[in-house]
C-alpha positions as CSV (number, residue, x, y, z in Angstrom):
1,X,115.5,-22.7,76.0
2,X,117.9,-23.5,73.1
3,X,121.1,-24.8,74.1
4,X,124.2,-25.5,71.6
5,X,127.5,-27.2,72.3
6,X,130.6,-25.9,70.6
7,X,134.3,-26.8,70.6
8,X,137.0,-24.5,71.6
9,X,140.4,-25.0,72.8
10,X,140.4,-28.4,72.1
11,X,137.2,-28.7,74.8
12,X,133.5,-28.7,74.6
13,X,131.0,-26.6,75.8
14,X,127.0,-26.9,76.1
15,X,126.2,-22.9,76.0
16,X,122.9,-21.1,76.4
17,X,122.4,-17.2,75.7
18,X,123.9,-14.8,78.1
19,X,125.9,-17.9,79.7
20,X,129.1,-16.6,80.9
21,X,132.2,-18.9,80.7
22,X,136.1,-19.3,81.0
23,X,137.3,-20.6,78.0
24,X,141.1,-21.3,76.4
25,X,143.1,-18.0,75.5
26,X,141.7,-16.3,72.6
27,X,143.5,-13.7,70.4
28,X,140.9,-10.8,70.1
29,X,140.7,-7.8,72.3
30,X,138.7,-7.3,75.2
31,X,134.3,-6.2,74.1
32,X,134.9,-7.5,70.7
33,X,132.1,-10.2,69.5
34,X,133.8,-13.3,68.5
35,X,131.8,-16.1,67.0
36,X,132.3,-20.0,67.1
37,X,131.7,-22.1,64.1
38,X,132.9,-25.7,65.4
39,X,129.0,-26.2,66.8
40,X,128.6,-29.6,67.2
41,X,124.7,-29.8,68.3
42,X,122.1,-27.5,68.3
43,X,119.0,-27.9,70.7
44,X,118.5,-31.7,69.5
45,X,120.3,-31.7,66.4
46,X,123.5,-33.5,66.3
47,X,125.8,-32.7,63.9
48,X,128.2,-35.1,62.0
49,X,130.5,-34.2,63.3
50,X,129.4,-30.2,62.6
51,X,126.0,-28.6,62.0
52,X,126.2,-26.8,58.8
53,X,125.8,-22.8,59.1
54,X,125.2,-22.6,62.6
55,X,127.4,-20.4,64.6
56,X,127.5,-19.2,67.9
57,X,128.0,-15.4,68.5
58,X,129.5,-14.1,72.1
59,X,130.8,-11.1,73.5
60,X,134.8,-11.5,75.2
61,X,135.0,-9.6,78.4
62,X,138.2,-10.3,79.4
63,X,141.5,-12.2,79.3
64,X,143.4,-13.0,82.6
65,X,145.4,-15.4,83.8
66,X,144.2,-18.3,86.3
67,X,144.5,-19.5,89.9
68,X,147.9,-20.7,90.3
69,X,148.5,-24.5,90.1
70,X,151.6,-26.0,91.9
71,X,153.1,-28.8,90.1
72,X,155.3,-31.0,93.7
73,X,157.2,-33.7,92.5
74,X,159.3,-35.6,95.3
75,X,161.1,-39.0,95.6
76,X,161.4,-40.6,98.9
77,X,164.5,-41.0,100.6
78,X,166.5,-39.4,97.7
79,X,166.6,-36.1,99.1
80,X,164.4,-34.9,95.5
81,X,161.6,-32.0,95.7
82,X,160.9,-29.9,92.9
83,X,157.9,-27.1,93.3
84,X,156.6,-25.7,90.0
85,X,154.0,-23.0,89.1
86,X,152.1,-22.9,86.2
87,X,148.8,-20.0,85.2
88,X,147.1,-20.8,82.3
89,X,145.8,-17.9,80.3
90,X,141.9,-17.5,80.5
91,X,139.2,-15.4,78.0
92,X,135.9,-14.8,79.9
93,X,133.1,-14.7,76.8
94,X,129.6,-13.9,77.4
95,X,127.0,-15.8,75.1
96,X,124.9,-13.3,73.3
97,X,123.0,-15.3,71.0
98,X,123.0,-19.1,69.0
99,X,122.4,-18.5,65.1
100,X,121.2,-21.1,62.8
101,X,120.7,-21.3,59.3
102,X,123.4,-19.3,58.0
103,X,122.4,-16.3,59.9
104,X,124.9,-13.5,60.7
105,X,125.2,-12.0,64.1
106,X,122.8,-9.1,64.9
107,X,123.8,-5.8,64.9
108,X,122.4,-5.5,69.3
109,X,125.2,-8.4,69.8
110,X,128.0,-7.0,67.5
111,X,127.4,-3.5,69.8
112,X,130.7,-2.3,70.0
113,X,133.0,-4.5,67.7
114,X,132.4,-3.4,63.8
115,X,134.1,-6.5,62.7
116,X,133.6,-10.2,63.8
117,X,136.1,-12.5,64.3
118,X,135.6,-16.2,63.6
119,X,137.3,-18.4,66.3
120,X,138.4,-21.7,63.8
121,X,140.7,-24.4,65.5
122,X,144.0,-24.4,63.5
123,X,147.3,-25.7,63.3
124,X,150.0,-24.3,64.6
125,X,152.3,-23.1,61.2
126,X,155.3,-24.9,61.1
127,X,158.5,-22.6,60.8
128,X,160.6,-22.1,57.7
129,X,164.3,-22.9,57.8
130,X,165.0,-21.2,54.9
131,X,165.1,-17.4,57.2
132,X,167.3,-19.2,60.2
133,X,169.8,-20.1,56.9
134,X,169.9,-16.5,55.9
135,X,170.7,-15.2,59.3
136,X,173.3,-17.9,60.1
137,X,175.0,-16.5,56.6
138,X,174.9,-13.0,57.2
139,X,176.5,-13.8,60.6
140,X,179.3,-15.4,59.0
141,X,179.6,-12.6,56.0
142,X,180.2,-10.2,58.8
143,X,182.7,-12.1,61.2
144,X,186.1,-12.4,59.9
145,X,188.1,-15.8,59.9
146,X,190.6,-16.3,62.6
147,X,193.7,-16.9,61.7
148,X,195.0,-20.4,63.6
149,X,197.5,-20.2,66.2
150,X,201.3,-20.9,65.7
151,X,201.9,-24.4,66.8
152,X,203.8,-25.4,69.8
153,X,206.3,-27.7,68.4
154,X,207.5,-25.1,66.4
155,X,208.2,-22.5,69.1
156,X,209.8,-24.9,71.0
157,X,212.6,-25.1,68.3
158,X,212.8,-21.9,68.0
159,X,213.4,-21.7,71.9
160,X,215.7,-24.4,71.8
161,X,218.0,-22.7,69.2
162,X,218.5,-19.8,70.9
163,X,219.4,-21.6,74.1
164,X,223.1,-22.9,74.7
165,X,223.7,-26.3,75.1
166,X,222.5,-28.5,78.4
167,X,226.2,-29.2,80.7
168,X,227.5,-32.7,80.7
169,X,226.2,-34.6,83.5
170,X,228.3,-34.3,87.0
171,X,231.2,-37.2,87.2
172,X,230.5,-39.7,89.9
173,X,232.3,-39.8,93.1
174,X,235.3,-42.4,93.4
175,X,234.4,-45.5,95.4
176,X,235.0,-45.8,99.2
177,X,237.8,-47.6,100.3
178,X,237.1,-50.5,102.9
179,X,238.0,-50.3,106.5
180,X,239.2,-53.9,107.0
């Protein structure tokens, strides 16, 4: 029975034909024939670290999401519990056959898809600045400036002038005579 192993999702697999395993999200839609080219050993062949031309063709079922796993994080006597849920997305792929060699999948395991897509580990594209720049200027283009507000000092003055003067401070009351 010929056996490979393969990498996907950052995890290795050892897969035999018509195996049928869970494997990290992939982006293809469900009954299309996807085919892994990271093989890292074939039967007894190691590969350093790849086997060249090999690949390994398999059929994706379906894409769901997983059990739930609670994340419970608590500190003694500090009155602290968090509870957290995470599901990580799941592709179910069904083995159809390991190909050596150079050889291309077989038309029996393409079946329904009419193109095959090649399942490559790659890094994520970094972001270009330059669009968030663009869109930060057109927000400015279309709000108008504000104009400041009048200071406060200034329309105290104002108040001031139009008010009349403070009154002169009450006179103080005469000193009491003694009672001697």
């Amino acid at each position: 029975m010929t056996f490979a192993v393969i990498k996907t999702g950052g995890k290795q697999y050892k897969v035999a034909a018509n195996d049928v395993l869970k494997i990290e999200k992939l982006d293809a839609e469900a009954g299309t024939i996807v085919t892994f080219d990271q093989v890292l050993m074939v039967d007894g062949e190691v590969g350093a670290p790849l086997i060249e031309g090999a690949l390994v063709a398999a059929e994706l079922l379906e894409t769901r999401k997983q059990k739930t796993v609670i994340i419970f994080k608590k500190n003694r006597r500090h009155n602290y519990r968090r509870r957290n849920g995470h599901r990580q997305l799941l592709s179910t792929v069904r083995i159809t056959e390991i190909l050596t060699g150079g050889a291309q999948p077989t038309i029996k395991a393409a079946g329904v898809a009419a193109t095959t897509d090649s399942v490559t580990e790659a890094k994520p594209a970094k972001k270009a600045a330059a669009p968030k720049a663009a869109a930060s200027e057109a927000t400015e283009a279309k709000a108008p400036a504000k104009k400041a507000a009048p200071k406060k000092a200034a329309a105290a003055t104002d108040e001031a002038a139009e008010k009349p003067a403070k009154k002169a401070p009450a006179k103080k009351a005469a000193p009491k005579a003694d009672k001697e």
